[in-house]
C-alpha distance (Angstrom), angle and dihedral (degrees) to the residues before:
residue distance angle dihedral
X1 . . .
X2 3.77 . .
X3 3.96 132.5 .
X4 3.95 127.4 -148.0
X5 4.22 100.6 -135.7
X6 3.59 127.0 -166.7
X7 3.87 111.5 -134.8
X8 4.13 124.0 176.0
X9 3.48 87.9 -25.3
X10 3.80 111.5 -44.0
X11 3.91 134.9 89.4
X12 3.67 123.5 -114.2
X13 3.81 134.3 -175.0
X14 3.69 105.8 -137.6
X15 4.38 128.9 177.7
X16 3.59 126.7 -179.7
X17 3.46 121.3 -77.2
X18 4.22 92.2 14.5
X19 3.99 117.1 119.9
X20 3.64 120.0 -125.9
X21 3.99 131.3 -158.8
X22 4.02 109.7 -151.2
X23 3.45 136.0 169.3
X24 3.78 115.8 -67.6
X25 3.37 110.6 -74.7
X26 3.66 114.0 176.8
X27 3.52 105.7 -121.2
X28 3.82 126.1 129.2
X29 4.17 116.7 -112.3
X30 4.11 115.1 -88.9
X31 4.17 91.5 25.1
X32 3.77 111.4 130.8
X33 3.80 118.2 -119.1
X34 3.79 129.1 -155.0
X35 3.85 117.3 -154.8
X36 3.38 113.8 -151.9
X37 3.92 104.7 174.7
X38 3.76 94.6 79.1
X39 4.21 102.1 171.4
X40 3.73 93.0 -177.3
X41 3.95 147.9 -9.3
X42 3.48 128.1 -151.4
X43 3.88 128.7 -175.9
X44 3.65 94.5 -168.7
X45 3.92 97.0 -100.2
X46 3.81 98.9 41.6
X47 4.23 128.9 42.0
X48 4.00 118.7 -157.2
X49 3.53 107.5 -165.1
X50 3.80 123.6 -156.5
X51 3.61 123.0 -124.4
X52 2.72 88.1 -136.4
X53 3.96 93.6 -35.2
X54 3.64 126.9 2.6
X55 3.91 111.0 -112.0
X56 3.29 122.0 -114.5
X57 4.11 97.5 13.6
X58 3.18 123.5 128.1
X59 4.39 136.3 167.2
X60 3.63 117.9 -146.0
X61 3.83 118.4 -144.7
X62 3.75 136.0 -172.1
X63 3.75 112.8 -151.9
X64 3.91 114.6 -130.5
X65 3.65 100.7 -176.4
X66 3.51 153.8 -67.3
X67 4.63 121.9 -63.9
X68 3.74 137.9 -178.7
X69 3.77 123.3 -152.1
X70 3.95 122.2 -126.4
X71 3.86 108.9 -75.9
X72 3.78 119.5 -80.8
X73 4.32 107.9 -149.5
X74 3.65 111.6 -146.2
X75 3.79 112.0 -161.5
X76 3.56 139.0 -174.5
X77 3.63 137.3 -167.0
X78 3.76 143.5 152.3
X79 3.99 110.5 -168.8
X80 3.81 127.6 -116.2
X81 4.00 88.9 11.9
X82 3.97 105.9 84.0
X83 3.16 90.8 -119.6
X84 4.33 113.2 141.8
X85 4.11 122.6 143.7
X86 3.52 111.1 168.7
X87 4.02 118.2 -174.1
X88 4.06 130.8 -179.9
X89 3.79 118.8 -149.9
X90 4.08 123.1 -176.5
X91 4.06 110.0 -171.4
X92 3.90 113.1 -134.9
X93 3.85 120.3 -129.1
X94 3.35 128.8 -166.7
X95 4.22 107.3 -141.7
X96 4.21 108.3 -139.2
X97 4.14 126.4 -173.7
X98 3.30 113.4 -134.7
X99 4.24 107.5 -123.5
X100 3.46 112.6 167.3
X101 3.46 148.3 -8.5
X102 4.06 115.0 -142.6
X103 3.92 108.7 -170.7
């Protein structure tokens, strides 16, 4: 069985038991989230599909913790002016377990 969830934004396909890395969500590790957003649900055999979310669905996730991404260099240069800005960026993730699917 697996679900495609909508979270801050941008679609994910989720099953039970699978880990997840999202956008940071400010939660603190082992607190319980409730997705709402469910987009579609599939058992394998049969699809529902949301319009534009399926009522009464819902994915229950256990937050592990909190991960950045390997750094990202931004730089910027025009030649024969001086002019050099360089800037590092890592993304945060929040890491989620998969529980249960309620459809």
């Amino acid at each position: 069985m697996y679900a495609i969830v909508d979270i801050n934004g941008k679609q994910y396909k989720v099953e039970e038991g699978n880990f997840v890395e999202v956008d940071l969500l400010g939660k603190e590790a082992g607190e319980a989230v409730t997705l709402d957003r469910v987009l579609l649900v599939s058992d394998g055999k049969k699809a529902t599909i949301g319009k534009p979310t399926v009522e009464g669905a819902s994915v229950t996730a256990k937050v592990l913790g909190e991960t950045k991404s390997k750094k990202v260099v931004v730089y910027k240069m025009k030649p024969k002016k001086g002019y050099r800005r360089k800037q590092g960026h890592r993304q945060q993730y929040t890491k989620l377990q998969i529980e249960k699917i309620a459809a």
